[in-house]
C-alpha positions in Angstrom: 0.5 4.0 9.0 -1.6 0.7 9.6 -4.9 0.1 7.4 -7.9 -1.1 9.3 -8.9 -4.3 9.4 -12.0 -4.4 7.6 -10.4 -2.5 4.9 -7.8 -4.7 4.5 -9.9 -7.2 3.6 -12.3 -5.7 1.4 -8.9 -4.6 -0.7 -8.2 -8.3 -0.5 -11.0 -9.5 -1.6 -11.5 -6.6 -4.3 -8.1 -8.3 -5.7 -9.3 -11.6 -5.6 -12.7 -10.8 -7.3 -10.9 -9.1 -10.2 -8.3 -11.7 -11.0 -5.5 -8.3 -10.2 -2.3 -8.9 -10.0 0.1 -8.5 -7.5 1.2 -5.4 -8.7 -2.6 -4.3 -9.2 -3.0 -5.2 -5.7 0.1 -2.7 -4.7 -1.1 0.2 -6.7 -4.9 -0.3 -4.6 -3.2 -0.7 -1.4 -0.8 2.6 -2.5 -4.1 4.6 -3.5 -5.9 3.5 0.2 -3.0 5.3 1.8 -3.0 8.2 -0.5 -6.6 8.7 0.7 -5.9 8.2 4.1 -3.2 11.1 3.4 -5.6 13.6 2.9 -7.7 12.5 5.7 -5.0 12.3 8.2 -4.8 15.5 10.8 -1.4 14.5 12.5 0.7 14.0 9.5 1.7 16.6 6.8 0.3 15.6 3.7 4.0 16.2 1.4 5.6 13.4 4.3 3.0 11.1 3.8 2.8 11.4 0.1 7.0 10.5 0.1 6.2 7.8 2.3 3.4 5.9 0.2 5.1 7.3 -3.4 7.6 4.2 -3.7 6.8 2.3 -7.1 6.1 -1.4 -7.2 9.6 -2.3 -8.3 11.2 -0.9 -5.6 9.0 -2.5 -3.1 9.4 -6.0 -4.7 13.6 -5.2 -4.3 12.8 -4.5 -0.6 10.6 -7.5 0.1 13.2 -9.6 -1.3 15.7 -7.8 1.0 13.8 -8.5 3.8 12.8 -12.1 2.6 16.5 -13.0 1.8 17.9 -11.6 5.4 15.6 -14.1 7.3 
């Protein structure tokens, strides 16, 4: 699922403005999708919920997955 643009970069800026943290940054970006779960016609709400419900620890371990198998 792919954010829009423009709210990309109102969450982005939202960050910035309030001095969040990375992690505060995750946790917005992971409620945006939630939303977009309940909006969302073509995707049952209970797969899109597991997809977005991954804490900010585990993401971090992925990134640095990914970031380390460059």
């Amino acid at each position: 699922m792919l954010i829009p643009r423009t709210m990309l970069s109102v969450i982005c800026i939202s960050v910035f403005v309030s001095g969040c943290t990375y992690r505060g940054a995750y946790h917005e970006m992971q409620r945006e999708q939630l939303r977009q779960c309940v909006e969302e016609q073509g995707i049952p709400y209970h797969e899109c919920l597991e997809r977005t419900n991954k804490s900010y620890d585990e993401y971090m371990r992925e990134r640095q997955d990914v970031i380390n198998n460059r």
